[in-house]
TORFITOR-101297 format. One record per atom (N, C-alpha, C): x, y, z; residue in one letter. Coordinates in steps of 0.1 Angstrom, whole numbers, padded with zeros to 4 digits, always signed. Example, Ala and Ser with C-alpha at 12.3 -4.5 7.8 and 13.67 -1.06 7.14 Angstrom:
REM TORFITOR-101297
+0132-0057+0078A;+0123-0045+0078A;+0132-0033+0078A;+0128-0022+0071S;+0137-0011+0071S;+0129+0000+0079S;
This chain:
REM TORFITOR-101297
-0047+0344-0077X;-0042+0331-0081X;-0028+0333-0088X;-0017+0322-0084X;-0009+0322-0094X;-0006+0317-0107X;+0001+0321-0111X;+0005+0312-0127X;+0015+0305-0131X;+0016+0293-0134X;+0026+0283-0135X;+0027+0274-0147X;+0035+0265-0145X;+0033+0261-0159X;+0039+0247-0158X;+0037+0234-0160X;+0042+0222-0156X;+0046+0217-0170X;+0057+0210-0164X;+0063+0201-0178X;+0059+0184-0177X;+0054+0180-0188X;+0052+0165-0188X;+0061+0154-0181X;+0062+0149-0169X;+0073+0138-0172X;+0068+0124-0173X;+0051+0128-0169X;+0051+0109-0174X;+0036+0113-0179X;+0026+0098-0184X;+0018+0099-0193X;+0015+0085-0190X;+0001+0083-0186X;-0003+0067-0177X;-0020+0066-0181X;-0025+0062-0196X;-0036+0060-0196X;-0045+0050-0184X;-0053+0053-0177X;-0060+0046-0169X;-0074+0038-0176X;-0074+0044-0190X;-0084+0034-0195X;-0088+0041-0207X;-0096+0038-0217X;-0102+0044-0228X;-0103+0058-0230X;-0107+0066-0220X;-0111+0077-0221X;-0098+0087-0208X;-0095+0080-0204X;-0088+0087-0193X;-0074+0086-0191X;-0067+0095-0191X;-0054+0097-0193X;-0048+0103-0181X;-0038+0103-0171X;-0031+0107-0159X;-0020+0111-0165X;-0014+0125-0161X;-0004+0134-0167X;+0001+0134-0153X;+0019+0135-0149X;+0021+0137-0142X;+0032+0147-0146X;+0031+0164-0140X;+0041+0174-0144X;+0053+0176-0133X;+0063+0179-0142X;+0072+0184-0128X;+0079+0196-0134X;+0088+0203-0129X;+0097+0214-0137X;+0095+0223-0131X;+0106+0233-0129X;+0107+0248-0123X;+0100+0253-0121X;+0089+0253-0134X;+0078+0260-0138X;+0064+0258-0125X;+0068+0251-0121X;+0057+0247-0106X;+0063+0253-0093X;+0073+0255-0091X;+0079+0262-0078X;+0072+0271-0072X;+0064+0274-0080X;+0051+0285-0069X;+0042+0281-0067X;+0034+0271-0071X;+0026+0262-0063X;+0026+0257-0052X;+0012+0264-0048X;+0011+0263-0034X;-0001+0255-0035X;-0004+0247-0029X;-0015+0236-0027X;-0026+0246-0017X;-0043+0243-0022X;-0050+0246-0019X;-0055+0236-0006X;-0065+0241+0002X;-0068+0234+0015X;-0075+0217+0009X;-0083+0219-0002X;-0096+0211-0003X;-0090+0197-0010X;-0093+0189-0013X;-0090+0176-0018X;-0099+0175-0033X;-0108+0188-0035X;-0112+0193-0045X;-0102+0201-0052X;-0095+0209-0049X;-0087+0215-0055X;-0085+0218-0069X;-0086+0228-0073X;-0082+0227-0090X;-0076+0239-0100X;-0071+0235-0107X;-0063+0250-0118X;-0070+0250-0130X;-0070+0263-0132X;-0070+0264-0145X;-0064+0263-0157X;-0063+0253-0163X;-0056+0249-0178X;-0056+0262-0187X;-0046+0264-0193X;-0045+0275-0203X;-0043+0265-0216X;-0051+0260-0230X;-0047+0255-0239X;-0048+0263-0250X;-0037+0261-0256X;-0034+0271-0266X;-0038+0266-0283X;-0046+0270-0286X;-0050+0264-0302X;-0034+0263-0308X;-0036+0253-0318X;-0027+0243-0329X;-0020+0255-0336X;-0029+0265-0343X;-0021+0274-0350X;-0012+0288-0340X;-0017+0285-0327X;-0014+0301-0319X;+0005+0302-0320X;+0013+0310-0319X;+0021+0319-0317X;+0030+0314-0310X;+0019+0313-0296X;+0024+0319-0283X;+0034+0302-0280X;+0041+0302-0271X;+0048+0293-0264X;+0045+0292-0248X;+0046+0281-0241X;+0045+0282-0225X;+0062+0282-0221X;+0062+0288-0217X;+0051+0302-0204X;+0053+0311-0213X;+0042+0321-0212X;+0038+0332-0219X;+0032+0343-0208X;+0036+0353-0208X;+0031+0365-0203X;+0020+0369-0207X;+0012+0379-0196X;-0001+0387-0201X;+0000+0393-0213X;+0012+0402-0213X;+0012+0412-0225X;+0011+0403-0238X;+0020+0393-0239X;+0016+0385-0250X;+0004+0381-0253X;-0002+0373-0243X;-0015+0370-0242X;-0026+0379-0246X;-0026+0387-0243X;-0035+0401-0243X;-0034+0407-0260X;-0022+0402-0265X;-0017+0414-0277X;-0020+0405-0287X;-0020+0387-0283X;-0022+0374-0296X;-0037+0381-0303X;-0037+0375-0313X;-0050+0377-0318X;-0059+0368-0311X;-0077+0369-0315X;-0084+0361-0302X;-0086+0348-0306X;-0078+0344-0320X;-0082+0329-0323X;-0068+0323-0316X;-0059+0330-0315X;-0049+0320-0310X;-0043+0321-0291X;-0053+0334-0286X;-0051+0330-0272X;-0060+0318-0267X;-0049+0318-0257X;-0053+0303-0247X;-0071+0300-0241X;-0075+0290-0242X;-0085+0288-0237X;-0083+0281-0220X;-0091+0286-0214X;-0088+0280-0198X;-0105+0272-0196X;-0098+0258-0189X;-0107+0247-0188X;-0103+0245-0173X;-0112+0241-0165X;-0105+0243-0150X;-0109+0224-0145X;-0096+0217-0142X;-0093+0207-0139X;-0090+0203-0123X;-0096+0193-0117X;-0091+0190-0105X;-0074+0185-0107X;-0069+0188-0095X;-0056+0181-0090X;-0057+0172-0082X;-0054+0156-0089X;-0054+0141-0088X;-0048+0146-0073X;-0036+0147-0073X;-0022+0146-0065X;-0012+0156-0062X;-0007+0165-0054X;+0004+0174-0055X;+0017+0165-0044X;+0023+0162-0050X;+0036+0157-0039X;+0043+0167-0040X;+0045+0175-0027X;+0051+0183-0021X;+0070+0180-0026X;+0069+0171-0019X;+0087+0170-0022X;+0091+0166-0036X;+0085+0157-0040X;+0088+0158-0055X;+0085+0168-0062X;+0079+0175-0058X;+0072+0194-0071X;+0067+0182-0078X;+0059+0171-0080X;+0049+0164-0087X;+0032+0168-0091X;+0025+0174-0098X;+0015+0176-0098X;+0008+0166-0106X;-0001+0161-0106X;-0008+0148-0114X;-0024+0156-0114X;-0027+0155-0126X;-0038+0155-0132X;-0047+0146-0140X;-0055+0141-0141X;-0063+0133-0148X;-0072+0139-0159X;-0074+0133-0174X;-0074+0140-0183X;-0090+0130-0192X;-0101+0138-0186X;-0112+0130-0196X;-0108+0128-0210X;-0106+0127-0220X;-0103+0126-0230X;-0113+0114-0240X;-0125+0119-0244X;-0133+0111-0254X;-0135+0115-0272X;-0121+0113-0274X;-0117+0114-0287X;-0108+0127-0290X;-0101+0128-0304X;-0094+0140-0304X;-0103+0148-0308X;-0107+0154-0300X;-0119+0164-0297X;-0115+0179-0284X;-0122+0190-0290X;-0117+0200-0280X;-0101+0203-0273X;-0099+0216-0269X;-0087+0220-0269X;-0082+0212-0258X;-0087+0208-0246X;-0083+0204-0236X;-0077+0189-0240X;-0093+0177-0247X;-0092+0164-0250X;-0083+0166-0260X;-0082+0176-0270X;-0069+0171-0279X;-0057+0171-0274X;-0056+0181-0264X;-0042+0186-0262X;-0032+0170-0249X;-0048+0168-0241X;-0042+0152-0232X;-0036+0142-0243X;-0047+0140-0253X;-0045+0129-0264X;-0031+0130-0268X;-0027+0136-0268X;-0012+0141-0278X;-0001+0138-0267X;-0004+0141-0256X;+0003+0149-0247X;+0017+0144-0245X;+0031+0144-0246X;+0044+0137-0247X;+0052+0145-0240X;+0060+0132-0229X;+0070+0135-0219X;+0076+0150-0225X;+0079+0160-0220X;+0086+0169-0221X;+0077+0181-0225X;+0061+0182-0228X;+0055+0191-0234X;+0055+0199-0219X;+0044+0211-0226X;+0039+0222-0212X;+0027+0227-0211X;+0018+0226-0200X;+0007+0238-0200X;+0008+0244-0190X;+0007+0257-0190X;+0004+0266-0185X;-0007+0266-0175X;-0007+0274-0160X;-0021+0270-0159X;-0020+0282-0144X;-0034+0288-0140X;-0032+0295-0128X;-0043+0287-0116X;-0039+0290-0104X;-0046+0285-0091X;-0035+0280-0080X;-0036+0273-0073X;-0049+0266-0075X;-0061+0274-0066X;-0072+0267-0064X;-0083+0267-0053X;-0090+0251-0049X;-0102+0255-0043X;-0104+0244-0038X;-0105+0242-0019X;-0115+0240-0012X;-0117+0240-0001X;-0124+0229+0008X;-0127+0223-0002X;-0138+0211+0003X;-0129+0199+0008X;-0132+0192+0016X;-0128+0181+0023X;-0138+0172+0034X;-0135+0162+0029X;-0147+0149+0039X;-0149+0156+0053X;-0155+0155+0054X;-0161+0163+0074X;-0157+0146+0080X;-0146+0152+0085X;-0139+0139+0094X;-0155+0138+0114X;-0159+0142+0108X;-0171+0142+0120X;-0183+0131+0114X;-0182+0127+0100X;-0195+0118+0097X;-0193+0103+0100X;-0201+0098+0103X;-0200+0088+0104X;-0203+0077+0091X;-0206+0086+0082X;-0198+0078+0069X;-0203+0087+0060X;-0190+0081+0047X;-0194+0097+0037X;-0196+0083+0018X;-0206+0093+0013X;-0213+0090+0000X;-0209+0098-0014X;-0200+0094-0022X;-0194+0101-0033X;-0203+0096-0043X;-0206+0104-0050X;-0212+0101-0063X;-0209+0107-0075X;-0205+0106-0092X;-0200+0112-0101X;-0197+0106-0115X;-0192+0111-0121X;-0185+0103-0134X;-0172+0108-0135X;-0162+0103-0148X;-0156+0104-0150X;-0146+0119-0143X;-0155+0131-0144X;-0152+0140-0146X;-0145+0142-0130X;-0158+0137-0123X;-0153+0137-0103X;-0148+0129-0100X;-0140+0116-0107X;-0130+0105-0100X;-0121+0113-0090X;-0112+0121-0100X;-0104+0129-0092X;-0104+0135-0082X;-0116+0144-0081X;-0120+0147-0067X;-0122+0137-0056X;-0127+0126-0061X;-0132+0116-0054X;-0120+0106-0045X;-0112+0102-0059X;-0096+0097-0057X;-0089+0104-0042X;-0088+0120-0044X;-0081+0127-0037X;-0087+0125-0022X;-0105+0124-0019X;-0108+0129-0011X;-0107+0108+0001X;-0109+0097-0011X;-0108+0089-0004X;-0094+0085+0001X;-0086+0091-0002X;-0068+0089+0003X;-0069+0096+0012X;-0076+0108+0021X;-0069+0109+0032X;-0081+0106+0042X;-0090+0100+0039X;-0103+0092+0048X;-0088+0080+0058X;-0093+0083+0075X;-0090+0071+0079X;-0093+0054+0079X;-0084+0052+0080X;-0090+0036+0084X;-0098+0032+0090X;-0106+0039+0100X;-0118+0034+0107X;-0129+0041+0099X;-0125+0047+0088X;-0136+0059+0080X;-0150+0043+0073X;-0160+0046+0067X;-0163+0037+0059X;-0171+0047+0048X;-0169+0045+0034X;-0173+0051+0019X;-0182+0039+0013X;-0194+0049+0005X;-0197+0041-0005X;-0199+0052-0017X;-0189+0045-0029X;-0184+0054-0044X;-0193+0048-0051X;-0204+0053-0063X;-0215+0056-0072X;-0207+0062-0084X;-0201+0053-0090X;-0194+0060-0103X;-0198+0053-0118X;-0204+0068-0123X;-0207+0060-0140X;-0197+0062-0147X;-0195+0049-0158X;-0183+0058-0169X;-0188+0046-0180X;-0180+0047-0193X;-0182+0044-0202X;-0187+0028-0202X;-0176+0020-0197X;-0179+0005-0198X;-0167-0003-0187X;-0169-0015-0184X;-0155-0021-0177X;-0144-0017-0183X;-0137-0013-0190X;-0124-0009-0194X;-0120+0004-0186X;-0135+0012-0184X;-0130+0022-0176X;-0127+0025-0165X;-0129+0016-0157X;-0126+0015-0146X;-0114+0011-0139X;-0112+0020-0126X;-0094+0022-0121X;-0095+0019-0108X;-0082+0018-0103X;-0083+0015-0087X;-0084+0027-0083X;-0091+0031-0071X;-0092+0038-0061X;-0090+0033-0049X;-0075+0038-0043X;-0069+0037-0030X;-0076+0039-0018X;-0071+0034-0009X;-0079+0041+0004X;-0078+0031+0013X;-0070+0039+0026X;-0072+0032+0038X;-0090+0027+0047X;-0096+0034+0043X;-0109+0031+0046X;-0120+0024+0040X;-0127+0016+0046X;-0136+0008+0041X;-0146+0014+0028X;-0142+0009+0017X;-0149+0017+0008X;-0157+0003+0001X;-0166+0010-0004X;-0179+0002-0015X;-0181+0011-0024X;-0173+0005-0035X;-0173+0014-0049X;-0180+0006-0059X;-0194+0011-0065X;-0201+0007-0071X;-0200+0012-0088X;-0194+0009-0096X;-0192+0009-0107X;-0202+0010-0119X;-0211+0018-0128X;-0220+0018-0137X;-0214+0023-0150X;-0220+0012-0156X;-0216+0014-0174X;-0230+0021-0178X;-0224+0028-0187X;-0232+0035-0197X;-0237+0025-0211X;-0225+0019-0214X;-0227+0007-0228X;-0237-0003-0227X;-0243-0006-0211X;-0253-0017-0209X;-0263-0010-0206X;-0265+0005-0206X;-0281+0008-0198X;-0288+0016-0211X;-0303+0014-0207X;-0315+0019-0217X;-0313+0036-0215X;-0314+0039-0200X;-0312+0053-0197X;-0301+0055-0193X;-0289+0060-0201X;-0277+0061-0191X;-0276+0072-0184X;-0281+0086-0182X;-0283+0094-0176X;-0291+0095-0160X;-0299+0080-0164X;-0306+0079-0150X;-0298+0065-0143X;-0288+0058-0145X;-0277+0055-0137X;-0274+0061-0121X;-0268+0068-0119X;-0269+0076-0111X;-0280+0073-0097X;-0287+0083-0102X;-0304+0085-0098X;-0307+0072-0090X;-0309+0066-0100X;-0311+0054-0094X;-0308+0040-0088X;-0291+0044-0088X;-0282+0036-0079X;-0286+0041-0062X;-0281+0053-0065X;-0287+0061-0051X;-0297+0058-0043X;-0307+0060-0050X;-0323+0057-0042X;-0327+0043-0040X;-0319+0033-0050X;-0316+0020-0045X;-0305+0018-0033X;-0297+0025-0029X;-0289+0024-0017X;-0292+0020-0004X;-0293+0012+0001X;-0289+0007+0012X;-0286+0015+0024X;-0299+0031+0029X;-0290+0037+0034X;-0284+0037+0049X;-0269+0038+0053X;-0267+0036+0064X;-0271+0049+0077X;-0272+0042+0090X;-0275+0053+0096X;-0266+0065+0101X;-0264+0079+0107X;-0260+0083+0112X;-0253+0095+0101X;-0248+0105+0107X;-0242+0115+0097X;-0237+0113+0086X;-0238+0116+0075X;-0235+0116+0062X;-0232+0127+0053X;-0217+0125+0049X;-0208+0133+0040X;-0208+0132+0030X;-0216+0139+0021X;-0219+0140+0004X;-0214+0147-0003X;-0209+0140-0012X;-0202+0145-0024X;-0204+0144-0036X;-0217+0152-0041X;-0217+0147-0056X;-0216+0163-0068X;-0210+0154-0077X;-0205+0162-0085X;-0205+0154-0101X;-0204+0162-0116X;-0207+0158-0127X;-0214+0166-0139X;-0220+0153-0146X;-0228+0163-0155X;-0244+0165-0146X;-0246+0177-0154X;-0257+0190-0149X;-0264+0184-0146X;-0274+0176-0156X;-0285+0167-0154X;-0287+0154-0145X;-0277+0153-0139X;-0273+0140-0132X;-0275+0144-0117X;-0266+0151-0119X;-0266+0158-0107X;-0277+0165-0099X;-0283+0169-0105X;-0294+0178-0104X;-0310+0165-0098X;-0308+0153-0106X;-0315+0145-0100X;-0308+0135-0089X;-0299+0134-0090X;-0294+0133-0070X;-0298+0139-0065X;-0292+0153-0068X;-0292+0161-0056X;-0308+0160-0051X;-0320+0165-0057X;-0335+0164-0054X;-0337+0153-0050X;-0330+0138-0051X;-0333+0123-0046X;-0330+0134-0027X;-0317+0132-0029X;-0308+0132-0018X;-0318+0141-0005X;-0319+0155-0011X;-0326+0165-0002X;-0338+0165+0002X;-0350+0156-0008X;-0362+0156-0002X;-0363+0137+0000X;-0359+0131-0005X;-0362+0117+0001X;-0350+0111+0012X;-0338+0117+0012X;-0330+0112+0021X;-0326+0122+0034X;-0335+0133+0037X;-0332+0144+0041X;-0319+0148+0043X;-0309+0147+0034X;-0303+0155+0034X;-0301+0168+0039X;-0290+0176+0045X;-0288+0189+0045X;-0281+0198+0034X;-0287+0201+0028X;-0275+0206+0019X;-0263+0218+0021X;-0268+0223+0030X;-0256+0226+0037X;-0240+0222+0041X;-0247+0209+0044X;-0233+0200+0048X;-0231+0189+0037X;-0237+0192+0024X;-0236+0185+0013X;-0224+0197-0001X;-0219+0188+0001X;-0213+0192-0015X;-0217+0189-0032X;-0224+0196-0034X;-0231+0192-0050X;-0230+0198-0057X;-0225+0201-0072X;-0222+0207-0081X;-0219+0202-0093X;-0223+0209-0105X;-0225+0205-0118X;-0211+0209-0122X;-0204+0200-0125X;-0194+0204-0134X;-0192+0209-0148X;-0206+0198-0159X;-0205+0203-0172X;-0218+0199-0177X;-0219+0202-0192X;-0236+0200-0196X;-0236+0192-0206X;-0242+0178-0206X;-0244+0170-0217X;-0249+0183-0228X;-0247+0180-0239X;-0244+0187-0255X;-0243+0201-0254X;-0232+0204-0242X;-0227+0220-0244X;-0217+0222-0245X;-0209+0227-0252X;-0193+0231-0252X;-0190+0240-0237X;-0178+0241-0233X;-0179+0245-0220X;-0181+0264-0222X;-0183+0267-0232X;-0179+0284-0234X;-0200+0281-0233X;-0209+0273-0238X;-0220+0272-0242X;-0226+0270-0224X;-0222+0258-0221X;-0226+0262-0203X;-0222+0268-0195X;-0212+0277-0192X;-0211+0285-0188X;-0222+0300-0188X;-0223+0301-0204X;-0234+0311-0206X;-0249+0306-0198X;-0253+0294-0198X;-0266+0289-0189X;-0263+0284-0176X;-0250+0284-0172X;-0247+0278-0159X;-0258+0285-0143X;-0260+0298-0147X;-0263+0306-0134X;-0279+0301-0134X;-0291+0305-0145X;-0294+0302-0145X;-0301+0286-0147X;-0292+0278-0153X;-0292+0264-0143X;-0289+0261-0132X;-0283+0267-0125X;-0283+0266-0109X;-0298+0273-0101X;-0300+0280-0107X;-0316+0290-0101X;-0325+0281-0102X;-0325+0276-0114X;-0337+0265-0119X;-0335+0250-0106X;-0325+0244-0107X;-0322+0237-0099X;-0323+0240-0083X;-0321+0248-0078X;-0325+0255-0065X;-0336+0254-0064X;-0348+0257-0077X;-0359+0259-0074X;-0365+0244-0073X;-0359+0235-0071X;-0364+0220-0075X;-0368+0218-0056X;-0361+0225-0049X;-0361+0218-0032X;-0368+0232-0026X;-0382+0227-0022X;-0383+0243-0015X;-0375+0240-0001X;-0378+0248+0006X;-0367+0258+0017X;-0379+0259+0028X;
């Protein structure tokens, strides 16, 4: 992967918790855009007290002490406009909290992060006869990206939890979409949101392109809705945990593998 580094030029809260960064500057000229509409880099943020400056070299990096090298958090890319060198990112941000949420919170025209990739391969299977996104906050972006290049004759239904009505944003798209909106602020279980939007769905017939993505536990009960009540393939499903309700990301990561084994084991084969 490469290494790059984008400069702030704009800064467009989309609601309470979510913030849209849009970078441009020299420092992107080697960015090359990945195949997937998933696509994503990894953030380099650099603690408050560190040293170092963007762009920074390995040898720097390697020689900082270990409280002041960069931490890498890996973000989808909203947007890459080619001719503009424009990269747009979308920034969860639920309080000045963590190196990533502090660093959006702050974040002012002219700053920099660092960041290497991209990757990313996934895209709508233009063969279904309709495709089912499901997520929070964290998978808008993916979601965003993947309903902009759905055609016009395509038809979507979007399953998205987030905080409350303030959080919620437009999502573009030439194709017949049903975006179903869930607050957290009004429900007893907000974690089973999700779940049970799904299995309350309406479902249509014929091939079906899934995309769900989020936190662990969420996910993990779609996914088991999806595979044994809606037979699903998982194969031709896309589903993945992005993060873990009460773990810092250095904390899920250490249980990530093992949370995926455990969850595998939920669908026999």
């Amino acid at each position: 992967m490469s290494e790059m580094y984008g400069t702030v030029e704009k800064v467009e809260w989309l609601g309470p918790s979510m913030v849209r960064i849009v970078f441009d500057g020299p420092g992107l000229d080697s960015y090359t855009p990945a195949d997937g509409t998933d696509q994503y880099v990894n953030a380099l943020f650099l603690p408050e007290a560190s040293p170092l400056e963007v762009p920074f070299g390995e040898d720097a990096r390697n020689n900082a002490a270990a409280e002041h090298r960069p931490r890498a958090r890996r973000y989808t890319v909203r947007q890459w406009d080619g001719a503009a060198r424009h990269l747009t990112i979308d920034f969860v941000a639920h309080g000045d909290v963590g190196f990533a949420g502090r660093w959006a919170q702050r974040a002012a025209v002219g700053d920099r992060l660092q960041m290497t990739g991209p990757r990313g391969d996934n895209r709508p299977n233009p063969d279904a006869d309709w495709h089912l996104f499901v997520g929070d906050e964290s998978a808008l972006p993916a979601i965003g990206a993947s309903l902009e290049v759905l055609p016009a004759d395509a038809r979507a239904v979007v399953i998205a939890v987030v905080d409350g009505p303030d959080d919620e944003f437009e999502l573009p798209s030439a194709a017949a979409i049903d975006v179903r909106w869930l607050h957290r602020c009004t429900a007893a279980q907000p974690e089973d949101l999700l779940v049970d939007e799904v299995a309350a769905l309406d479902w249509a017939p014929g091939k079906v392109g899934v995309f769900v993505h989020g936190e662990a536990g969420e996910v993990r009960a779609v996914r088991k809705h999806l595979l044994t009540e809606r037979d699903v393939d998982k194969a031709e499903a896309s589903i993945s945990p992005y993060w873990r309700r009460n773990h810092t990301d250095e904390a899920w990561r250490e249980v990530k593998r093992q949370w995926l084994a455990e969850q595998a084991a939920d669908v026999s084969t």
